[in-house]
Every structure is written in structure tokens, then in C-alpha cells.
N, C-alpha and C positions, 0 to 999 in steps of 0.2 A: 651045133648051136643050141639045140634043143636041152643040153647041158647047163649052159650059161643060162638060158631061160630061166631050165626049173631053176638054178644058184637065187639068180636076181628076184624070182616069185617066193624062194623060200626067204631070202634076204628082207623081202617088202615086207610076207606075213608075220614076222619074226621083229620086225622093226617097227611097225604101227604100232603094236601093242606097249610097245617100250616108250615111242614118241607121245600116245596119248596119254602113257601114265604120268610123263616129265612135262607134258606139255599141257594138259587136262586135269587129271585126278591129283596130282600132288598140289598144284596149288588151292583147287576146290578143297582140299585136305586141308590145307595150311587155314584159309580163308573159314572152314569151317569147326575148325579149333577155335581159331580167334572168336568168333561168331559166339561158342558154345560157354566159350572164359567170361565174354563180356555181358551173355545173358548169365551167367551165375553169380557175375558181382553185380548186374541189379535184382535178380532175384534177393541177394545177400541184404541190398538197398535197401530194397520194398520190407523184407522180414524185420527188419531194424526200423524200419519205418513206422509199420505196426506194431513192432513191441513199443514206438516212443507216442505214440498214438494212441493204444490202450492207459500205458501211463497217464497220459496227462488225462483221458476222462476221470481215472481215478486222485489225482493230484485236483482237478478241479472239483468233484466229489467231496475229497479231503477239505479241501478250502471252505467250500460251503458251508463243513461240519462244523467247523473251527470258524467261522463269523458265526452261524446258527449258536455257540456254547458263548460267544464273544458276547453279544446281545442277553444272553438271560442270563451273563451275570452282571453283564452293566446294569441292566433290571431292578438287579437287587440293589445298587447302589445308588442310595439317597443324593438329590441333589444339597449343598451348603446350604439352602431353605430350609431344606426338610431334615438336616441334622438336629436341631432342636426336639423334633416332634420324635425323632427317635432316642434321643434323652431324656424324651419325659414317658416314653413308651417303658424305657427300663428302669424308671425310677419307677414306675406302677407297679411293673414286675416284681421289682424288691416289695414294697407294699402289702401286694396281692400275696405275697410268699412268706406275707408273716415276720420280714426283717423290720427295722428300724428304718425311719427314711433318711434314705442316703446322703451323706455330703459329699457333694460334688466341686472341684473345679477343675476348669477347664482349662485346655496347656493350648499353644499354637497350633496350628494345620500343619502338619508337616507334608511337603510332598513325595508320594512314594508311587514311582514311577508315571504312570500317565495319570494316576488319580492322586488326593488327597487321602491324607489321616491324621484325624481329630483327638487328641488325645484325651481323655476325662478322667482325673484322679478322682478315686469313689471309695470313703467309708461304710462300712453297715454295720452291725450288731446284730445277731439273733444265736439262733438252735442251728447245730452242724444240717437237721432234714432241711430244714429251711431253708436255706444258703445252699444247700444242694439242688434244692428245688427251685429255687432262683437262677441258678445255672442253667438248670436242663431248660426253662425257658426260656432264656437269651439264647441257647443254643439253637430252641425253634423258629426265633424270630428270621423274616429273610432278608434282612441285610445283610450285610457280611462286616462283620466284627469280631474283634479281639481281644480277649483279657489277659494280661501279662502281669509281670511286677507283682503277682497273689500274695500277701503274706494273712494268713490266718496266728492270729493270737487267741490263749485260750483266757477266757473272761469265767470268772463266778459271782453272778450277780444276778437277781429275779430271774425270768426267765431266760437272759444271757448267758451262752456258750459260749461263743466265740465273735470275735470282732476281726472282722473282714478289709486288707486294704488292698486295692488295685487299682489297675491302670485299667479300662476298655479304649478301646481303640476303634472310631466307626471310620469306615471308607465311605468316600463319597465323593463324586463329581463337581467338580468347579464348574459353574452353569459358564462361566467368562470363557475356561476353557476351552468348554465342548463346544461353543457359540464360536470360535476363532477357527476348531479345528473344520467344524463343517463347514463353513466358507474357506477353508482354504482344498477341501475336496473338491 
């Protein structure tokens, strides 16, 4: 008998270790696979979360930047009150510059995009320095405007060189507009 013993004792020691692997450690296994997949897709999560997370403080950043540059060039932009006074800011200019004073008329408001533009057809006469020098002034003024339509002709007469026709163009704010738009924020 002591045969079949040691059999069934080597048969027990021999089979425990097989039953707690099938029965124990394999699905501990399985269970901690799973475990290890589902903490790496939210780690995956979490990293995707913080890269959308640094984005946006720089997208709000960004944003800021871009109403911060939105504001100082509406700044610049004269309300339809104060287009006159910058019509008569550049007819000085011409003046001060040694031109002839300018004939002006003025064309419709056109709308160009959220704001207006004033058209002013303007003749001059003087010296090519002058009329060069009457440029670089309007160029320093801060409104924001535009000369188009140039034609320079060339004149010989007293102190005339050349005679100047164009189009300026001033942008500028509809006060109605801007009054409709902030109450509708």
C-alpha cells in the first residue's frame, strides 16, 4: 500500500500546482492584462487630454491677441462724425506741403465689410517734393486710409510740376452700427 500512497502523494504534489495555475494564476493573468490595456488607454486619455488642455490655454492666448490687435485698429477708425475732421486734417496736410488746396468731392459710403469707406475724389497741383511730402504725411496720420485711382500729370506752369488726381479712401465706423452691434452682444 505504501506504493499507491507515495502514487496518490506524488499525484497530489504534481496536481496542486497545475490546479492553482488553471484555477489561480491564469485568470489573475487574464484579469491582469485586462487591468494593464485599460490603464494604458486612459493613460492614452489623460495624455490626449493634456495635449487638448495646453492647446486651448494657447488658443485662448491666441484669441486674446487677436481682440487685443481687433481694438487698436478699430482705434484708428474714425467714427462718420469724425470723417470730416479727418478731411479737413488732410486737406491741411496738402497746404502745410506746399500743394495747392485741394478739390475735393465726396462719393457714397460704401460698405466694406464690418466697416464703412468714404470715398473723396481730390485734385492738387504742386512740385513732384511736395506731393511726395504730402504723402508720407497721410501715411503718418492713424487712421487708416487709402489712396487709389493716382494719376499724376505732368504741368509746366509757375511753380507747377505736376497735378495730382485720386481717390482717398477713409474707413470708419457707422456709430448706428456699432450701437446695434453692442446691444445685440
Amino acid at each position: 500500500m505504501p506504493n499507491q500512497l507515495r502514487a496518490i502523494l506524488i499525484l497530489l504534489v504534481i496536481s496542486l500546482p497545475l490546479a492553482s495555475y488553471f484555477l489561480v494564476f491564469r485568470p489573475l493573468n487574464v484579469q491582469i492584462n485586462h487591468e494593464k490595456g485599460d490603464t494604458e488607454h486612459r493613460e492614452a486619455l489623460l495624455s490626449k487630454l493634456q495635449e487638448e488642455t495646453a492647446r486651448d490655454v494657447n488658443l485662448q492666448q491666441a484669441n486674446q491677441d487677436i481682440q487685443s490687435s481687433i481694438r487698436l485698429i478699430e482705434a484708428r477708425l474714425p467714427s462718420n462724425k469724425e470723417v470730416d475732421a479727418v478731411v479737413r486734417q488732410v486737406s491741411n496736410l496738402a497746404v502745410e506741403s506746399s500743394l495747392a488746396p485741394p478739390a475735393m468731392r465726396t462719393g457714397k459710403p460704401v460698405q466694406a465689410s464690418l466697416y464703412k469707406e468714404q470715398p473723396i475724389e481730390m485734385e492738387t497741383a504742386g512740385s513732384f517734393v511736395d506731393f511726395f511730402t504730402f504723402l508720407a504725411k497721410v501715411e503718418k496720420l492713424p487712421r487708416i486710409m487709402r489712396i487709389h485711382d493716382l494719376k499724376i500729370t505732368r504741368e509746366v506752369r509757375d511753380d507747377v510740376e505736376l497735378k495730382a488726381t485720386f481717390t482717398l479712401s477713409i474707413y470708419f465706423q457707422d456709430e448706428n452700427q456699432v450701437a446695434s452691434q453692442g446691444g445685440a452682444k
